[in-house]
C-alpha beads as a LAMMPS data file, in Angstrom:
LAMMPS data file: protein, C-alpha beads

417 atoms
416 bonds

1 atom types
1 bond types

-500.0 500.0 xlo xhi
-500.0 500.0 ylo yhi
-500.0 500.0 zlo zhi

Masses

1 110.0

Atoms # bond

1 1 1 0.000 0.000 0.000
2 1 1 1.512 3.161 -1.204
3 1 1 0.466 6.214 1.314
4 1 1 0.481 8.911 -1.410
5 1 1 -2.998 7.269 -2.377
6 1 1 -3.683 5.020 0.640
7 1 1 -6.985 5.881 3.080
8 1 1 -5.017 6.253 6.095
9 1 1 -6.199 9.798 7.391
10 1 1 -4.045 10.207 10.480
11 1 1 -4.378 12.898 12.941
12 1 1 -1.677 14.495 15.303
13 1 1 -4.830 14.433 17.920
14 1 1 -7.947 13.448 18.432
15 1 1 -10.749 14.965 20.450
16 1 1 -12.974 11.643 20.724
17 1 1 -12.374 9.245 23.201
18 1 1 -9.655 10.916 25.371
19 1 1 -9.804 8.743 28.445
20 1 1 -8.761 5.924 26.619
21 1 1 -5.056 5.707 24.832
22 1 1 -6.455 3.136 22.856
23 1 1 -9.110 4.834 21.377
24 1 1 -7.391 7.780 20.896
25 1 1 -4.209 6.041 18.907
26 1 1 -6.768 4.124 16.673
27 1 1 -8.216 7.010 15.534
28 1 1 -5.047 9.072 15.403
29 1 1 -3.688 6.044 13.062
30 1 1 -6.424 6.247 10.909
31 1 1 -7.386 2.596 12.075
32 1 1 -11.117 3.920 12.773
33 1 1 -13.407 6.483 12.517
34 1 1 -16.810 7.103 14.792
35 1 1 -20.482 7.383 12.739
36 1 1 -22.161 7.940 16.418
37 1 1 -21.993 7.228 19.778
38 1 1 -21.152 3.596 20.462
39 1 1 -20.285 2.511 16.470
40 1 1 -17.851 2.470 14.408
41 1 1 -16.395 2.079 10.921
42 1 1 -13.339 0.159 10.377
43 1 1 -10.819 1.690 8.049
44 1 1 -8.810 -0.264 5.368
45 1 1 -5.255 -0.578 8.010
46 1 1 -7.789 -1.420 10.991
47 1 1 -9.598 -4.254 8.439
48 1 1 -5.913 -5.611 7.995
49 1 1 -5.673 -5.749 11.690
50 1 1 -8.960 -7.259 12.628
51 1 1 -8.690 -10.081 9.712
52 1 1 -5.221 -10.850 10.679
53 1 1 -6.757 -11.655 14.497
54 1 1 -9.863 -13.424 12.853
55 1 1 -7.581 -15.846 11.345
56 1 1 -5.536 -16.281 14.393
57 1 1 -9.023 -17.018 16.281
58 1 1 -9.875 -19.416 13.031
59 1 1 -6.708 -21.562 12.780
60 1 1 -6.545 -22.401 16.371
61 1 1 -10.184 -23.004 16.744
62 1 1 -9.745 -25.494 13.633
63 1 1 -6.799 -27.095 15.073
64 1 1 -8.799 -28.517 17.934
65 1 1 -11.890 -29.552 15.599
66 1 1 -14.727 -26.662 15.880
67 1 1 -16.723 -26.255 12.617
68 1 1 -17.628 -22.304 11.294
69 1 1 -20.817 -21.655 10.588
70 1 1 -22.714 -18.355 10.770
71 1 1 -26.197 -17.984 12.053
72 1 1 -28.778 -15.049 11.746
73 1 1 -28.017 -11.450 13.570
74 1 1 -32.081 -11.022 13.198
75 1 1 -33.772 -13.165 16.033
76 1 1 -37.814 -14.240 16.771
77 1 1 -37.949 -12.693 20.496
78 1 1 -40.047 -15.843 21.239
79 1 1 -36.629 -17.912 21.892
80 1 1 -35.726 -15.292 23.776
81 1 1 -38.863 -15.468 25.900
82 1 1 -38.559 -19.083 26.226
83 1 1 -35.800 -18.691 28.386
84 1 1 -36.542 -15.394 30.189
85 1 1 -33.833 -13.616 28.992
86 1 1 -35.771 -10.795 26.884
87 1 1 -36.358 -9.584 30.348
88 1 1 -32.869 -10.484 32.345
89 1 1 -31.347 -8.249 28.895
90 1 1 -34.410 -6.119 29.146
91 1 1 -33.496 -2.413 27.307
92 1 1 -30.127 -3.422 26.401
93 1 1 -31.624 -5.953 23.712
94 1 1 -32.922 -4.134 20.799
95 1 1 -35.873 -4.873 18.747
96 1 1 -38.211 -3.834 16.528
97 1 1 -41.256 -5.137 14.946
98 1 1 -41.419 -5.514 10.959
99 1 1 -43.577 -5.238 8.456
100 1 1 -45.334 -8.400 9.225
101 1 1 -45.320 -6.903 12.676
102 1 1 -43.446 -10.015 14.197
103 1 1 -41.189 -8.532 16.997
104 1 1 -37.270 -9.389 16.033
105 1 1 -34.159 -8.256 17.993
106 1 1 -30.731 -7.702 16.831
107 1 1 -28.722 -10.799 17.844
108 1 1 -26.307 -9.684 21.220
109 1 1 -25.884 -13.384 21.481
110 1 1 -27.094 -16.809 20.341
111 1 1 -27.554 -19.451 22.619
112 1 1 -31.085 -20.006 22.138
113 1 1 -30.252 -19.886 18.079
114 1 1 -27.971 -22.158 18.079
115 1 1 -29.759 -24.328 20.393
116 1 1 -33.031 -24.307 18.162
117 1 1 -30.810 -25.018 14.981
118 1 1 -29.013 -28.533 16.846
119 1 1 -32.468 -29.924 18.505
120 1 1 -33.836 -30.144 14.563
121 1 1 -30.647 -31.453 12.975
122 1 1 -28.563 -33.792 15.695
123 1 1 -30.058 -36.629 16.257
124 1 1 -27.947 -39.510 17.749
125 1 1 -25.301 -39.643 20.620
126 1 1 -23.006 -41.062 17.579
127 1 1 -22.800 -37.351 16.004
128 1 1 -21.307 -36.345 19.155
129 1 1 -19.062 -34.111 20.785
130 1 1 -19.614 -31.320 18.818
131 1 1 -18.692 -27.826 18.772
132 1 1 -19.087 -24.857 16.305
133 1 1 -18.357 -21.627 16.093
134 1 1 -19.083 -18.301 14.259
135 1 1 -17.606 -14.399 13.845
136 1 1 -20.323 -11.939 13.526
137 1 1 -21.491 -8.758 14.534
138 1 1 -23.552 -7.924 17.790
139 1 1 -25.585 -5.612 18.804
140 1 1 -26.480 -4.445 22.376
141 1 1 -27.559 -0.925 23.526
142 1 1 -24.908 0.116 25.852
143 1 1 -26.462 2.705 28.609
144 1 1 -23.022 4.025 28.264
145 1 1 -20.628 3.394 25.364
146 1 1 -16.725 4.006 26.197
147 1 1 -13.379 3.948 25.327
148 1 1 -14.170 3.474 21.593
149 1 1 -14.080 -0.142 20.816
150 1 1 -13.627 -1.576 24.245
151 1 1 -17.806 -0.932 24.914
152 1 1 -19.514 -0.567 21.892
153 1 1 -22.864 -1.111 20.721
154 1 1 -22.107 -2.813 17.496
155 1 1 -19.102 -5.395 18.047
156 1 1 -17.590 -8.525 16.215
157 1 1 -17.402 -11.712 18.583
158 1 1 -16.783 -14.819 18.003
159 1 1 -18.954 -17.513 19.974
160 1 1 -18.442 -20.978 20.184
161 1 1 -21.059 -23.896 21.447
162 1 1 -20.593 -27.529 22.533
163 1 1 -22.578 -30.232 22.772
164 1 1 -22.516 -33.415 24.636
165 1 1 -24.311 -36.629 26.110
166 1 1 -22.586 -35.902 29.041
167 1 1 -20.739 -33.740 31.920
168 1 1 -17.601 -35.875 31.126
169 1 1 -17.342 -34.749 27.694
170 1 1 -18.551 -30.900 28.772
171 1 1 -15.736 -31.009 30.717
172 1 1 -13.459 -32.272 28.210
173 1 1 -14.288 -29.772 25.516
174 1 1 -14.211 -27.247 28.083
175 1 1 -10.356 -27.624 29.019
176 1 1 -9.734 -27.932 25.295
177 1 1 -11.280 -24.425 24.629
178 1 1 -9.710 -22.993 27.687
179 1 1 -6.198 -24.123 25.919
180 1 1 -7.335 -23.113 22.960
181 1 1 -7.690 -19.182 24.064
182 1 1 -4.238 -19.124 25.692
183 1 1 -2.875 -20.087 22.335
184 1 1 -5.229 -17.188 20.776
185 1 1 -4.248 -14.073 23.069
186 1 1 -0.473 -15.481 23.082
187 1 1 -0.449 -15.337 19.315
188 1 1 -2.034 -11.838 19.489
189 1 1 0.714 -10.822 21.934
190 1 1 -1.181 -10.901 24.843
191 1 1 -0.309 -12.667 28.254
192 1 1 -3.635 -13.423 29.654
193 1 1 -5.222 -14.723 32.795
194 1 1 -7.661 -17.387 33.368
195 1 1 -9.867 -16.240 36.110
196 1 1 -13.429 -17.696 37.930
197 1 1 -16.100 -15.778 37.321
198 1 1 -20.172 -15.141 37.606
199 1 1 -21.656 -16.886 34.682
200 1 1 -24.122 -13.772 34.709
201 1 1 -27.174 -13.568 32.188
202 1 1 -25.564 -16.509 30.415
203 1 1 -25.803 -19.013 32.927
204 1 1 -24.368 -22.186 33.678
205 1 1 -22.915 -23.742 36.700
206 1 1 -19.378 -22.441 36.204
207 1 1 -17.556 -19.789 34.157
208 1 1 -13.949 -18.067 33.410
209 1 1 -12.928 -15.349 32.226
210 1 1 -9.547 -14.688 30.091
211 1 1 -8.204 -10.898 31.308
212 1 1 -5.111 -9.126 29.926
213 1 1 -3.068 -6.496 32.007
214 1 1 -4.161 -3.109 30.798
215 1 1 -4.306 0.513 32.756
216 1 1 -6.783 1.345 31.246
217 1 1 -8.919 -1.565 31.855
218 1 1 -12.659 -0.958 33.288
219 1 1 -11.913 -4.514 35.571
220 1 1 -10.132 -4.723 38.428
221 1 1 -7.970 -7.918 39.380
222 1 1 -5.780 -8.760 42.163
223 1 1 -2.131 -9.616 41.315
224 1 1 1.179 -11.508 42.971
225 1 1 4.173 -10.389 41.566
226 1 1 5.941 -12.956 43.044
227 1 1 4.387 -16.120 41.153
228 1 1 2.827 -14.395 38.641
229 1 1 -0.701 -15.173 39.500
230 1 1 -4.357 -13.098 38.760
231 1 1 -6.984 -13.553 40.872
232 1 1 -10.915 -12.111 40.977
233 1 1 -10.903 -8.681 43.014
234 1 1 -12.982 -8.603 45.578
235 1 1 -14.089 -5.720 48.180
236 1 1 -12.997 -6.416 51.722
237 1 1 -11.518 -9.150 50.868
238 1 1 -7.608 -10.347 52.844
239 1 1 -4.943 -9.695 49.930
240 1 1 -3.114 -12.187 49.873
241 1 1 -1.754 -14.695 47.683
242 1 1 -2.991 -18.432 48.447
243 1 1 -0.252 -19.935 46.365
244 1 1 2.625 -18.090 48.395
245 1 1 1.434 -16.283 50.594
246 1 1 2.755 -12.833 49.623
247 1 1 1.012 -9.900 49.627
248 1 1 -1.130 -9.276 46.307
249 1 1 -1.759 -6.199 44.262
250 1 1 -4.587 -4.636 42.647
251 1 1 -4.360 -4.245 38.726
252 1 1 -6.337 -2.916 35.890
253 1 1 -7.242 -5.647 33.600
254 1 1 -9.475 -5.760 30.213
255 1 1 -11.754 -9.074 29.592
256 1 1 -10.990 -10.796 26.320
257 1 1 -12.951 -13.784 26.780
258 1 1 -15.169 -15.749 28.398
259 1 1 -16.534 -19.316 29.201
260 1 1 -19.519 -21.204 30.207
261 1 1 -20.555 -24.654 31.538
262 1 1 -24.094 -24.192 30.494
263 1 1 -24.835 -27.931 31.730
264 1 1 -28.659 -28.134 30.106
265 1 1 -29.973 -24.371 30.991
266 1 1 -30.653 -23.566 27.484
267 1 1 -31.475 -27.437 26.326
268 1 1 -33.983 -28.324 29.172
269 1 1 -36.088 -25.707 28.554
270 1 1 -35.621 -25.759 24.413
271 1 1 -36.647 -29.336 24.765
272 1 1 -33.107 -30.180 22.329
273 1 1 -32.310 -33.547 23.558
274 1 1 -30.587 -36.693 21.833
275 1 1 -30.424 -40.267 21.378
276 1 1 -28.237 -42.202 23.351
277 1 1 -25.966 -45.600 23.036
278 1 1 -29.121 -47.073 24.885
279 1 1 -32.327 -45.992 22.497
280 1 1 -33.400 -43.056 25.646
281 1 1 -33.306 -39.403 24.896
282 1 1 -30.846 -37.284 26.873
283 1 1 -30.980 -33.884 27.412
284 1 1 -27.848 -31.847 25.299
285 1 1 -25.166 -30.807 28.143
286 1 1 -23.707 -27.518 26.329
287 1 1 -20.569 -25.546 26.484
288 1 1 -20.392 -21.812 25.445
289 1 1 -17.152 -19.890 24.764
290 1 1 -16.779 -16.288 23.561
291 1 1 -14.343 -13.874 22.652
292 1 1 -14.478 -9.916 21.796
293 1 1 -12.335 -9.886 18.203
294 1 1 -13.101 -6.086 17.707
295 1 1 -11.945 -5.530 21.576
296 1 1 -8.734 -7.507 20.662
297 1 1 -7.670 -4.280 18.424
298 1 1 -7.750 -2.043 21.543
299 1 1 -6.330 -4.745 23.978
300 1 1 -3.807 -4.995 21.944
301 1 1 -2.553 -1.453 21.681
302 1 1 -2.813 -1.289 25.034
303 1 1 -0.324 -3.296 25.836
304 1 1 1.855 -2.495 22.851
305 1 1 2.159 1.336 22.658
306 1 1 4.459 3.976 23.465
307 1 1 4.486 8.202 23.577
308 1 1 4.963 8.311 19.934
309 1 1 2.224 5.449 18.945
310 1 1 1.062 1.963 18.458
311 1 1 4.259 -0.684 18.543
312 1 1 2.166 -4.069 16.470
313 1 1 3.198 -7.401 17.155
314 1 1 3.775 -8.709 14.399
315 1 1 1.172 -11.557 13.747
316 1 1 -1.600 -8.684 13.741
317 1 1 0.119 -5.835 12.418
318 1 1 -1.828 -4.419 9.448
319 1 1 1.909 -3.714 7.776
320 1 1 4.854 -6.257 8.036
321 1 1 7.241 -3.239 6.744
322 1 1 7.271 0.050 6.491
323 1 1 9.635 2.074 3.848
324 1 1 10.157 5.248 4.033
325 1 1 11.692 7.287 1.276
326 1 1 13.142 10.542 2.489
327 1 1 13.639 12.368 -0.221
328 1 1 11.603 11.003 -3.289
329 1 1 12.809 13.695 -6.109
330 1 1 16.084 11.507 -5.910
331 1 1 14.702 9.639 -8.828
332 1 1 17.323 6.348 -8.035
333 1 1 16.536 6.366 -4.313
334 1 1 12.364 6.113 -5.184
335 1 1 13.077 3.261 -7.756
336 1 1 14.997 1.104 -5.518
337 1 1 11.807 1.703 -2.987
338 1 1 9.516 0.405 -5.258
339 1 1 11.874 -2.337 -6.737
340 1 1 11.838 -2.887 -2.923
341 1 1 7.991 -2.803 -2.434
342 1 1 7.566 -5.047 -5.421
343 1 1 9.992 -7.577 -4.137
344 1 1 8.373 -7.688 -0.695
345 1 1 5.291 -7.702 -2.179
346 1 1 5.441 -10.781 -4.421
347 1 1 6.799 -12.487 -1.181
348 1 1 3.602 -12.593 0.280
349 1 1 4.482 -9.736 2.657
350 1 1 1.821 -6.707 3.827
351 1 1 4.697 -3.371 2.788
352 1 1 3.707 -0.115 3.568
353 1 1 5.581 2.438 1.177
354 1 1 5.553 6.268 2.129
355 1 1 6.327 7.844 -1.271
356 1 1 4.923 10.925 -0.674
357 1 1 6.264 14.478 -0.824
358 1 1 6.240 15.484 2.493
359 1 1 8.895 16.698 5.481
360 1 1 10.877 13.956 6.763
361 1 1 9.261 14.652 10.108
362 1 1 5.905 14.391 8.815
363 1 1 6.924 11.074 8.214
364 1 1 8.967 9.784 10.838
365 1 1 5.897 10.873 13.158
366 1 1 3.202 8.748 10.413
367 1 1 5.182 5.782 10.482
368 1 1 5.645 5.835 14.166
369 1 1 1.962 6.130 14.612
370 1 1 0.796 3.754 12.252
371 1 1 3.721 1.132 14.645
372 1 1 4.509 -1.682 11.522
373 1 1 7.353 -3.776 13.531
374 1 1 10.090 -3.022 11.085
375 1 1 10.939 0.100 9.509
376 1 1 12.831 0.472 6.056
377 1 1 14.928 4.390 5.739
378 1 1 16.172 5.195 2.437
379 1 1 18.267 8.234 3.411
380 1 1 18.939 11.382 1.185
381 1 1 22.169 10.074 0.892
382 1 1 21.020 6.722 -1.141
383 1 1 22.931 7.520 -4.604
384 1 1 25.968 7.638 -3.268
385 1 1 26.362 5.168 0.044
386 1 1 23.650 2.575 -1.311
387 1 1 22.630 2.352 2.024
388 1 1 20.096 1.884 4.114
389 1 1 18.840 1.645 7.726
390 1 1 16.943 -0.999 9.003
391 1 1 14.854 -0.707 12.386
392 1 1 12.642 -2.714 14.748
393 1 1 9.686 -0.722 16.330
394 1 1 9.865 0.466 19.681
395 1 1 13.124 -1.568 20.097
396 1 1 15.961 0.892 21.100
397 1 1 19.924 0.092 18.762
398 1 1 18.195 -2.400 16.547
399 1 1 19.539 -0.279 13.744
400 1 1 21.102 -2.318 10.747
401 1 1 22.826 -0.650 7.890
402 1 1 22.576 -2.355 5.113
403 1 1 23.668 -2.419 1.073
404 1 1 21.333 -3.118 -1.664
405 1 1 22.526 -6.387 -2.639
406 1 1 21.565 -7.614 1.258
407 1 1 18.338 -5.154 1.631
408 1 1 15.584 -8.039 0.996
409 1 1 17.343 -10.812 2.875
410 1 1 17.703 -9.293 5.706
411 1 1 14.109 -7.265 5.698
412 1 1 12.393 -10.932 5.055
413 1 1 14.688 -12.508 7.446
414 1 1 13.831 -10.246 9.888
415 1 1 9.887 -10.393 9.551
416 1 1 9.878 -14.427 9.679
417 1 1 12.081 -14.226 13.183

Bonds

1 1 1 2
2 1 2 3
3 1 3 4
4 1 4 5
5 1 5 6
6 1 6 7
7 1 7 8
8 1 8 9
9 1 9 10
10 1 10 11
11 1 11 12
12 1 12 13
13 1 13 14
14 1 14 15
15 1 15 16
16 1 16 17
17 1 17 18
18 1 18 19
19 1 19 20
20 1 20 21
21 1 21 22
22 1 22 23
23 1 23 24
24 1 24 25
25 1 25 26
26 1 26 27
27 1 27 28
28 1 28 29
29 1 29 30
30 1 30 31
31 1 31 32
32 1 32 33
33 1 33 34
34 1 34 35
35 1 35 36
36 1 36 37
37 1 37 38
38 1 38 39
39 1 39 40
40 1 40 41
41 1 41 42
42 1 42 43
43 1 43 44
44 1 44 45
45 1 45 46
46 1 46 47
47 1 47 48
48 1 48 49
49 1 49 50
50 1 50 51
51 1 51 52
52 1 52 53
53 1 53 54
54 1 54 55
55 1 55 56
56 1 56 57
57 1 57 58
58 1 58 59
59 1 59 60
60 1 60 61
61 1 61 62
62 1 62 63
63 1 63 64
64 1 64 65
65 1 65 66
66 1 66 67
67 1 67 68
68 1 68 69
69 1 69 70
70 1 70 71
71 1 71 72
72 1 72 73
73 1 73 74
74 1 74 75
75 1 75 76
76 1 76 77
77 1 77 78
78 1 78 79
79 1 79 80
80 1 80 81
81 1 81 82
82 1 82 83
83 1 83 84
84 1 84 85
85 1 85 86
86 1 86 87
87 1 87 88
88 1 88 89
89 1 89 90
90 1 90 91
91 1 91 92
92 1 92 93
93 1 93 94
94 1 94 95
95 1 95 96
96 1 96 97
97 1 97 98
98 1 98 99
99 1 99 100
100 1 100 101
101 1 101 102
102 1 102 103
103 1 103 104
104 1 104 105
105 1 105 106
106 1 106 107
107 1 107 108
108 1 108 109
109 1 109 110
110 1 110 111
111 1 111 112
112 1 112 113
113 1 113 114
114 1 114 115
115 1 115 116
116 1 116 117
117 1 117 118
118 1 118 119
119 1 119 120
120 1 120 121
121 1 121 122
122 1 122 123
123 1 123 124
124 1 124 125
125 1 125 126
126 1 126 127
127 1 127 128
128 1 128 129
129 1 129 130
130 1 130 131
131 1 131 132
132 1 132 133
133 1 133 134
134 1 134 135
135 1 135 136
136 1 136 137
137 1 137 138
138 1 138 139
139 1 139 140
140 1 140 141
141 1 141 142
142 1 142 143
143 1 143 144
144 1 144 145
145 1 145 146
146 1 146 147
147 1 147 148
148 1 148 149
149 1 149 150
150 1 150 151
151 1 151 152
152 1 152 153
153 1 153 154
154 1 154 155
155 1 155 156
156 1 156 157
157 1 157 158
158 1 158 159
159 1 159 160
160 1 160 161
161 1 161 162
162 1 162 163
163 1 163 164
164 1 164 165
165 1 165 166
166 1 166 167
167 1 167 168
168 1 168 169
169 1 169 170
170 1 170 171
171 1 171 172
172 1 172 173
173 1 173 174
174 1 174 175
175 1 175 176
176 1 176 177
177 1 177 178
178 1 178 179
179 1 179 180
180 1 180 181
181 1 181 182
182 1 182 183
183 1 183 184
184 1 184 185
185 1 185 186
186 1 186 187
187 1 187 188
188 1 188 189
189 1 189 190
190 1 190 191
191 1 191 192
192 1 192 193
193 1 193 194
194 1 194 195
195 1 195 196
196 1 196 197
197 1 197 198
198 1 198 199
199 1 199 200
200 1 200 201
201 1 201 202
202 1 202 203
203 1 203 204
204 1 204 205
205 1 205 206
206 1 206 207
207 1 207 208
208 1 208 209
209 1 209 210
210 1 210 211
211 1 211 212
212 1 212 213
213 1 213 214
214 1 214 215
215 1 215 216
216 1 216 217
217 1 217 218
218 1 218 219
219 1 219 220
220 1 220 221
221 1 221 222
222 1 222 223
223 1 223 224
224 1 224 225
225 1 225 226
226 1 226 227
227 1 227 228
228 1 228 229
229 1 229 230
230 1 230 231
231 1 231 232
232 1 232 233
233 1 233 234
234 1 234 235
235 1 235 236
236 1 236 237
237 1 237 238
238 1 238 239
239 1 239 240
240 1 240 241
241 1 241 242
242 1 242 243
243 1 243 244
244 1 244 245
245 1 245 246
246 1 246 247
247 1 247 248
248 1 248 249
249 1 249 250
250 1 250 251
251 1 251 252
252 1 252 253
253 1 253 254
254 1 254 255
255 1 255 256
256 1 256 257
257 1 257 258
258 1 258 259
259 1 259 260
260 1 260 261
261 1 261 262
262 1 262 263
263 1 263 264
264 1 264 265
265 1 265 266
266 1 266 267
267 1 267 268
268 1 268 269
269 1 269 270
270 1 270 271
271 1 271 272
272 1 272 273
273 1 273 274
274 1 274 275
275 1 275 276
276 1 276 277
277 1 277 278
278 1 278 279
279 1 279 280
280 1 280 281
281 1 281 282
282 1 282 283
283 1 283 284
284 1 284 285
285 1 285 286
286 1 286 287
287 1 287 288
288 1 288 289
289 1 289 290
290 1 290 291
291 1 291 292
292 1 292 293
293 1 293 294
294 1 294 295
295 1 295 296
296 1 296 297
297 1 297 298
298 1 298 299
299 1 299 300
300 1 300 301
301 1 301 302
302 1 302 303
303 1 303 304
304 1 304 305
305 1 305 306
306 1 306 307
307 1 307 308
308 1 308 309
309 1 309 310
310 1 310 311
311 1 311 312
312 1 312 313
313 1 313 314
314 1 314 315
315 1 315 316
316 1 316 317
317 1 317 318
318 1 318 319
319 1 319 320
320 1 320 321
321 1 321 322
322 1 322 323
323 1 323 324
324 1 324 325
325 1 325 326
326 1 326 327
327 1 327 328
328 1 328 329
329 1 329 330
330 1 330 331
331 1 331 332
332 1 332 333
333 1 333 334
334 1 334 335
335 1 335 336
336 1 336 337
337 1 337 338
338 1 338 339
339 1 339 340
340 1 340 341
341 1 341 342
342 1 342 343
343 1 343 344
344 1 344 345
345 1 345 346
346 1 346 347
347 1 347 348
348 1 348 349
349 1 349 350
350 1 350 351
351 1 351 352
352 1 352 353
353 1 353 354
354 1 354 355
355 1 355 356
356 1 356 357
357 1 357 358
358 1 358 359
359 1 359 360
360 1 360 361
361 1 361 362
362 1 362 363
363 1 363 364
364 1 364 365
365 1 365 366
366 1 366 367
367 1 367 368
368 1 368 369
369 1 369 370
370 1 370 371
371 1 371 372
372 1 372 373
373 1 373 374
374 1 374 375
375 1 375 376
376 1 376 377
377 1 377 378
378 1 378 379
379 1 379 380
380 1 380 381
381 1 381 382
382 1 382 383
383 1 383 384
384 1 384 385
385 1 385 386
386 1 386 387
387 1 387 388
388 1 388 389
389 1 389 390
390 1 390 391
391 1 391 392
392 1 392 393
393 1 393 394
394 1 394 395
395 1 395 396
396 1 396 397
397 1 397 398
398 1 398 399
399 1 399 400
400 1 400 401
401 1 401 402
402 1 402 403
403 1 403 404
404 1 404 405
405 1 405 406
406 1 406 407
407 1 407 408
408 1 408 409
409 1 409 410
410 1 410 411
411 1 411 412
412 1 412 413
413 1 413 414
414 1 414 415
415 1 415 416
416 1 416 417
């Protein structure tokens, strides 16, 4: 993507969403942009971002044998009724009635959907354990949107559901998923904490969460330092570790995920039960797992920022590389850039070229905002040395100097490390 004609407005400040750093360097980086309170449109660079988290979330979940499928955002509030929770959700579910004047809501979940879709097509004990899995777009109406992404009212999760004959094989599936989302947020760059929860308007007989470390987080978790442990925060509560006994402290923390042992709460009552090995219907025993993809964009540069902007890791950076071209009326120095570009390009590898005639500064500060892992400086003094200067992102003397005939070796080496 060359930046003379790329749609990345950036912005040296931003008046929306000042509480929150993250909020305030996605829009600055032109990752975002608000339409009204509590949505959001994604940019081309902040698309980049979010797919390259969606297939993160994808290959793993594949890897341990979920199935994607995508069911309806538009719901018949009669499931919901079925199991009480038009009223538990009350105002915070939105509906409307259509021309048939059947009341629908906007999908903030889909328990009951998915449960109505597996009573009607699984059948026999034989077609199980089963779990599948979408990534869609949800809608709930906050009573108080914040920190841009982080509490929206339109929001891209990704939900999971299992089914079994039994709690032995809820169980199983369960420990598989909870592996399953360490892999995720690692991948993402994220160290995150598996912590017991309240299984809320969900329900189920036992829940975790998955928080990250943030200062900005709206949770609150307590901490030891010394083994390296989160538990939940509680008021009045002794704080002290139980592993080692040292004193804990309190930390900031953003939730990523979470999971449910829903046991038969949405089943029973949905009347979805199954043959089993002995000719006798069983009730389903399901699993639910969730995680916020569009809140993994502003976990993430939470974590990974600095004063001057966002530092990617590099499985979800938009960009792979960055080039920047000081001085493009050197007419060599801009045709090695895009001999570069090409190069880099054909290799499969997401480049980022800033060909455009602005100050140095301008572009310095750009490329530090925008935070691709590894930036490429073709100096004024190109034609003569042949040189150029190779850099990690928010990595202090990572500098390389480096000749033409070495300049894509050592780029692509340096992007598969």
């Amino acid at each position: 993507m060359r930046l003379s004609n790329a749609f990345i407005p950036t912005l040296r400040e931003s008046n929306q969403d000042k509480e929150s750093i993250s909020a305030s360097l996605m829009l600055r980086s032109g990752l975002i942009r608000m339409l009204t309170s509590g949505v959001y449109v994604y940019l081309p660079s902040g698309y980049k971002a979010l797919k390259k988290i969606q297939s993160i979330i994808r290959e793993e979940l594949d890897k341990v044998g979920c199935q994607e499928l995508l069911l309806s955002v538009l719901q018949p509030i009669e499931l919901w009724k079925l199991t009480g929770r038009d009223k538990e959700l009350g105002q915070t579910l939105i509906c409307f009635n259509d021309r048939k004047s059947r009341t629908l809501c906007l999908g903030p979940t889909h328990e009951e959907v998915i449960t109505d879709l597996i009573k009607n097509n699984l059948f026999s004990y034989r077609q199980l354990p089963l779990i599948v899995y979408q990534i869609q777009t949800k809608f709930r109406d906050e009573i108080r949107p914040r920190a841009g992404l982080m509490r929206s009212c339109e929001f891209i999760m990704k939900d999971a559901y299992s089914f079994d004959i039994d709690d032995e094989g809820l169980d199983k599936n369960y420990r598989r998923m909870c592996d399953c989302y360490k892999k995720i947020f690692s991948r993402c760059g994220l160290n995150s904490y598996m912590l017991e929860a309240d299984p809320g308007v969900i329900g189920g007989s036992m829940s975790h969460e998955f928080m990250v470390m943030s200062e900005s987080g709206e949770d609150k978790l307590f901490f030891c330092e010394s083994c390296d442990t989160a538990f939940a925060y509680q008021e009045g509560k002794s704080a002290m570790c139980p592993e080692c006994k040292k004193s804990l402290v309190t930390k900031n923390a953003i939730e990523l995920g979470h999971t449910f042992k829903l046991g038969t709460k949405y089943s029973k009552v949905q009347n979805a039960t199954i043959l089993d090995d002995q000719g006798k219907r069983r009730t389903l025993i399901m699993g639910c797992y969730g995680i916020g993809v569009s809140r993994l964009l502003p976990a993430i540069i939470d974590v990974h920022h600095d004063d001057k902007g966002i530092i990617w890791p590099k499985q979800v950076s938009p960009f792979d590389v960055a080039i920047v071209v000081i001085d493009i009326s050197k007419p060599e120095a801009l045709a090695f850039a895009n001999k570069l570009y090409s190069q880099l390009e054909s290799s499969s590898k997401d480049v980022l070229l800033d060909d455009r005639d602005v100050r140095a500064g301008v572009k310095f500060n750009d490329i530090d905002l925008i935070g691709a892992p590894i930036r490429v400086i073709i100096g004024k003094d190109w034609e003569n040395s042949k040189e150029i200067e190779i850099s990690l992102r928010g990595e202090k003397n990572t500098t390389l100097k480096t000749k033409e005939v070495d300049a894509l070796e050592n780029i692509l080496s340096l992007i598969e490390k």
